[in-house]
C-alpha positions in Angstrom: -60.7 -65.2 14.9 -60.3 -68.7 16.7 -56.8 -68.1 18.7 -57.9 -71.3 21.1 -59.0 -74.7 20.8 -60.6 -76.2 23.7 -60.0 -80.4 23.8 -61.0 -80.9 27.3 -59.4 -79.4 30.2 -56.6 -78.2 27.2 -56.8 -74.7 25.2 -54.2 -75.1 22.1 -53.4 -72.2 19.8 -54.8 -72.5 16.9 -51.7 -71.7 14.8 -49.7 -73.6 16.9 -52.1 -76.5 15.9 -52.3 -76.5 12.4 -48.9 -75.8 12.3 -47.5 -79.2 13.7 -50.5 -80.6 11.2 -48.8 -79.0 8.5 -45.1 -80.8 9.7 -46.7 -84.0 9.7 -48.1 -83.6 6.1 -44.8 -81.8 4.9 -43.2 -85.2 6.5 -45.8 -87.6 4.4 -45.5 -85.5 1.3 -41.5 -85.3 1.2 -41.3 -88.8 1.5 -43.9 -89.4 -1.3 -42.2 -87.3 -3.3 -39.2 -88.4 -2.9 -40.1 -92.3 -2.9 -41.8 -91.5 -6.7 -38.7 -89.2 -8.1 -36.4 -91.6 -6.5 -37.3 -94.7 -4.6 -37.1 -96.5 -1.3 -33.0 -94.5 -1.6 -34.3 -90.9 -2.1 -37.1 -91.3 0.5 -34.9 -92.9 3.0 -32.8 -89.9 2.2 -35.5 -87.5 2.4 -36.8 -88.9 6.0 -33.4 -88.2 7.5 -32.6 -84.8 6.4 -36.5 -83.7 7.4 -35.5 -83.3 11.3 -32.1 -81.2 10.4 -33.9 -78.9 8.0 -36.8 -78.1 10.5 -34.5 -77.5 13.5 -32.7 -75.6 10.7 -36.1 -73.7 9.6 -36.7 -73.0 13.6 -33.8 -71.4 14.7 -33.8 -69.2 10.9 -37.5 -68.3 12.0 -36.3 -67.2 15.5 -33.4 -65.2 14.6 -34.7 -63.2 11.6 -38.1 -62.4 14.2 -36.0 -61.9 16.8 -32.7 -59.7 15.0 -35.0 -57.4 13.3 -37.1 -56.6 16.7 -33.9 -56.1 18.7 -35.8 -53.4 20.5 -37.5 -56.6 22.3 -34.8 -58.9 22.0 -31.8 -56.7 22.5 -32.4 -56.5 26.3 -34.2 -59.9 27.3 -32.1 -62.5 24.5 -33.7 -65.0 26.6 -36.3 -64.4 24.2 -34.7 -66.3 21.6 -35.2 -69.8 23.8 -38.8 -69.2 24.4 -41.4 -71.2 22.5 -43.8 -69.0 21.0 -45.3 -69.3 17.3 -46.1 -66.2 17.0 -42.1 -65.0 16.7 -41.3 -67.0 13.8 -40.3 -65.3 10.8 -41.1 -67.6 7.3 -38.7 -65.7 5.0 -35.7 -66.3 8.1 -37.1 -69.8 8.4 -37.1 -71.0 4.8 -33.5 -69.2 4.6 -32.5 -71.4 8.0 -34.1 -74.7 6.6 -32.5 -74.0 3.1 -29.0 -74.3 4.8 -29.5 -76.7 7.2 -30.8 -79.5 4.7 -27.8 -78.6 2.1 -25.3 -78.5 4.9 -26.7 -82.2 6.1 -27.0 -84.0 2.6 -23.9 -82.7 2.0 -22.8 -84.3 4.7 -24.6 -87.0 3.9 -23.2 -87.3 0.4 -27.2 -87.2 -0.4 -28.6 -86.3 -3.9 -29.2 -82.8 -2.8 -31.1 -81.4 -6.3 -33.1 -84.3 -6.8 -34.1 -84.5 -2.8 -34.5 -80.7 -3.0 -37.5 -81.2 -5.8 -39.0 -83.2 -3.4 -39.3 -80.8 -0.5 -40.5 -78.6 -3.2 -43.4 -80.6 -4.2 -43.7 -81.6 0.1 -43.5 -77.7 1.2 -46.5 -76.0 -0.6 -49.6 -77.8 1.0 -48.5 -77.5 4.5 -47.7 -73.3 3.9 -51.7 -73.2 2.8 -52.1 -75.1 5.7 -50.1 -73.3 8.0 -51.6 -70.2 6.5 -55.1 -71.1 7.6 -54.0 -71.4 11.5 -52.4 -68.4 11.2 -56.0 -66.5 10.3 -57.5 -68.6 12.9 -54.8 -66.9 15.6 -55.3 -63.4 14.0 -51.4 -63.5 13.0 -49.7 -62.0 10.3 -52.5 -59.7 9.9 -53.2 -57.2 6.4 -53.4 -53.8 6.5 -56.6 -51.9 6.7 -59.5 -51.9 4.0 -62.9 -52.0 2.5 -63.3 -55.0 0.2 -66.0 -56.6 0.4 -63.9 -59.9 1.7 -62.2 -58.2 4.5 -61.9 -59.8 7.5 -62.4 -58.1 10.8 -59.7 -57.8 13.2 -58.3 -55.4 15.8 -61.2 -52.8 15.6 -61.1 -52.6 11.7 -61.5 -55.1 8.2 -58.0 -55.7 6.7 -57.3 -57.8 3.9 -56.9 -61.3 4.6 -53.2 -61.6 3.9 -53.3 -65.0 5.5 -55.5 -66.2 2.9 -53.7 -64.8 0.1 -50.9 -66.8 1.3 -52.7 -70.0 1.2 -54.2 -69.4 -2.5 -50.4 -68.3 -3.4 -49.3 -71.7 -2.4 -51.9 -73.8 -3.6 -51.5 -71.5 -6.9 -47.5 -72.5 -6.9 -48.1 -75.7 -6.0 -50.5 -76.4 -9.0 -47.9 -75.4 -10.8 -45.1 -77.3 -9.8 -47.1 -80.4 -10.2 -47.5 -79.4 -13.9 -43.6 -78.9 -14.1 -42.9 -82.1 -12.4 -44.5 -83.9 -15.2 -42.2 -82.8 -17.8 -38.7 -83.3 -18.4 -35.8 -81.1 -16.9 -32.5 -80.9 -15.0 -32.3 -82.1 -11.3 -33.6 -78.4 -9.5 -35.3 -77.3 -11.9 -38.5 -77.8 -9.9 -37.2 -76.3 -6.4 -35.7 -73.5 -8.4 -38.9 -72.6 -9.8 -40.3 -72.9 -6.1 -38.0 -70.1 -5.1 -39.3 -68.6 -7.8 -42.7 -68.7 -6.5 -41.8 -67.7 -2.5 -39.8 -64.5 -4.3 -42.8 -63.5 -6.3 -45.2 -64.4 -3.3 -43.0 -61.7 -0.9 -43.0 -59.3 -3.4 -46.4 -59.0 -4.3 -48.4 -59.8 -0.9 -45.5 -58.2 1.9 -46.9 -54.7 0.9 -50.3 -55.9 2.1 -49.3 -56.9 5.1 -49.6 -54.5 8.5 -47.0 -56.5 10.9 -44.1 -56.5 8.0 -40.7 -56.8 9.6 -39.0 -53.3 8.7 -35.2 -52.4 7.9 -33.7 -48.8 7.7 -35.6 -46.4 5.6 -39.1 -48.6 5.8 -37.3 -51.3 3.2 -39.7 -54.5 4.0 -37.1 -57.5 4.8 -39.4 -60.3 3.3 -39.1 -57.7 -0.2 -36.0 -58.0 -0.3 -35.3 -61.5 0.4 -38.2 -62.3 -2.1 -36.2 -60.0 -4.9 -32.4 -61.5 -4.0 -35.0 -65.6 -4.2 -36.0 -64.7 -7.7 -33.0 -63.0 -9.1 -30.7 -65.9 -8.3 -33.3 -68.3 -9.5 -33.2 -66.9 -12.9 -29.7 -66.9 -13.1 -29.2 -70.5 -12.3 -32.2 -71.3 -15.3 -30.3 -69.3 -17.9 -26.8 -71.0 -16.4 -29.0 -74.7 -16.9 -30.3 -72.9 -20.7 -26.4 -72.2 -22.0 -25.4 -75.4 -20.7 -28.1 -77.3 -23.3 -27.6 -75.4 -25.9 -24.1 -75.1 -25.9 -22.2 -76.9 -29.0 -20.8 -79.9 -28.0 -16.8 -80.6 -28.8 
């Protein structure tokens, strides 16, 4: 693990580095994405509602971190103004950014489906990104094991959780590419991105040794992942009736 980088007299985290990396390629690819879906309108539309949606993603992060480790929290809130990385919560900050950029367009009167493929499309490379900084800073950290492509850390090999997050997300975004080339409703691609994030908590939250935890050991990213692709299947069968339904 690499939790520091030394650049001079300076020792960054890691994380904290390739995280604001990953912002500033989220910011380029939203607005490429947006410029090619929609034009200079959409990507005008899609630089404004960037800083909303982050502050948005930052405060969701915070609280759901924070909220479900009340035991730390409860008694020092002051907590929740600190800037520290390592208590950000992706599930609580997807679910704060989510709101915040529908709240602002909106507001905005923005096209919120179409600019909402566009983050899609902008989102994945920076998680794999983002992913890679948090190996580096030995966060989100897998539970113990003896694969051969374990990763030491803390005294034992675990599964490289962080890793498997970045290959998820490269995975999904592969894929959305391929969906964004063929024809469908305004959504359709972001809806099929929740799709991916629900799947991705499902499958890799069990693997990992830091999972936030409700009553009765029920895994909050689980359940956020199940509630992601259930009503992401019910809007594409809702989009299916509406095509094939006979026309007065």
């Amino acid at each position: 693990m690499y939790p520091l980088v030394r650049l001079g007299p300076f020792n960054l985290s890691s994380g904290g580095l390739l995280l604001i990396l990953a912002l500033i390629l989220g910011s380029s690819l939203l607005e490429r994405a947006a410029r090619r879906r929609g034009g200079d309108r959409l990507a005008e539309q899609a630089s404004s509602a960037f800083l909303p949606a982050l502050v948005g993603a930052a405060v969701g992060g915070r609280l759901w971190y924070g909220l479900l480790n009340w035991d730390l929290y409860g008694p020092a809130p002051q907590l929740f103004l600190v800037l520290r990385i390592a208590d950000l919560a992706w599930p609580g900050a997807l679910l704060g950014g989510l709101l915040a950029g529908w709240l602002w367009c909106r507001w905005r009167r923005f096209d919120a489906a179409t600019l909402a493929d566009a983050a899609a499309l902008g989102l994945l490379p920076p998680q794999a990104l983002a992913s890679v900084g948090l190996l580096l800073s030995g966060e989100a950290f897998g539970v113990p094991t003896t694969l051969p492509w374990a990763v030491p850390l803390f005294g034992t090999t675990r599964h490289p959780t962080q890793l498997y997050l970045a290959l998820a997300a490269l995975l999904s975004y592969a894929a959305l590419r391929w969906l964004d080339r063929r024809t469908g409703p305004p959504g359709t691609v972001f809806v099929v991105y929740l799709i991916t994030q629900g799947l991705t908590f499902l499958l890799l939250e069990p693997l990992r040794a830091d999972s936030l935890l409700l009553p009765y050991g029920i895994r909050a990213a689980q359940l956020v992942g199940l509630s992601l692709v259930v009503v992401a299947l019910l809007w594409l069968r809702g989009q299916k009736q509406l095509t094939t339904a006979p026309h007065g």
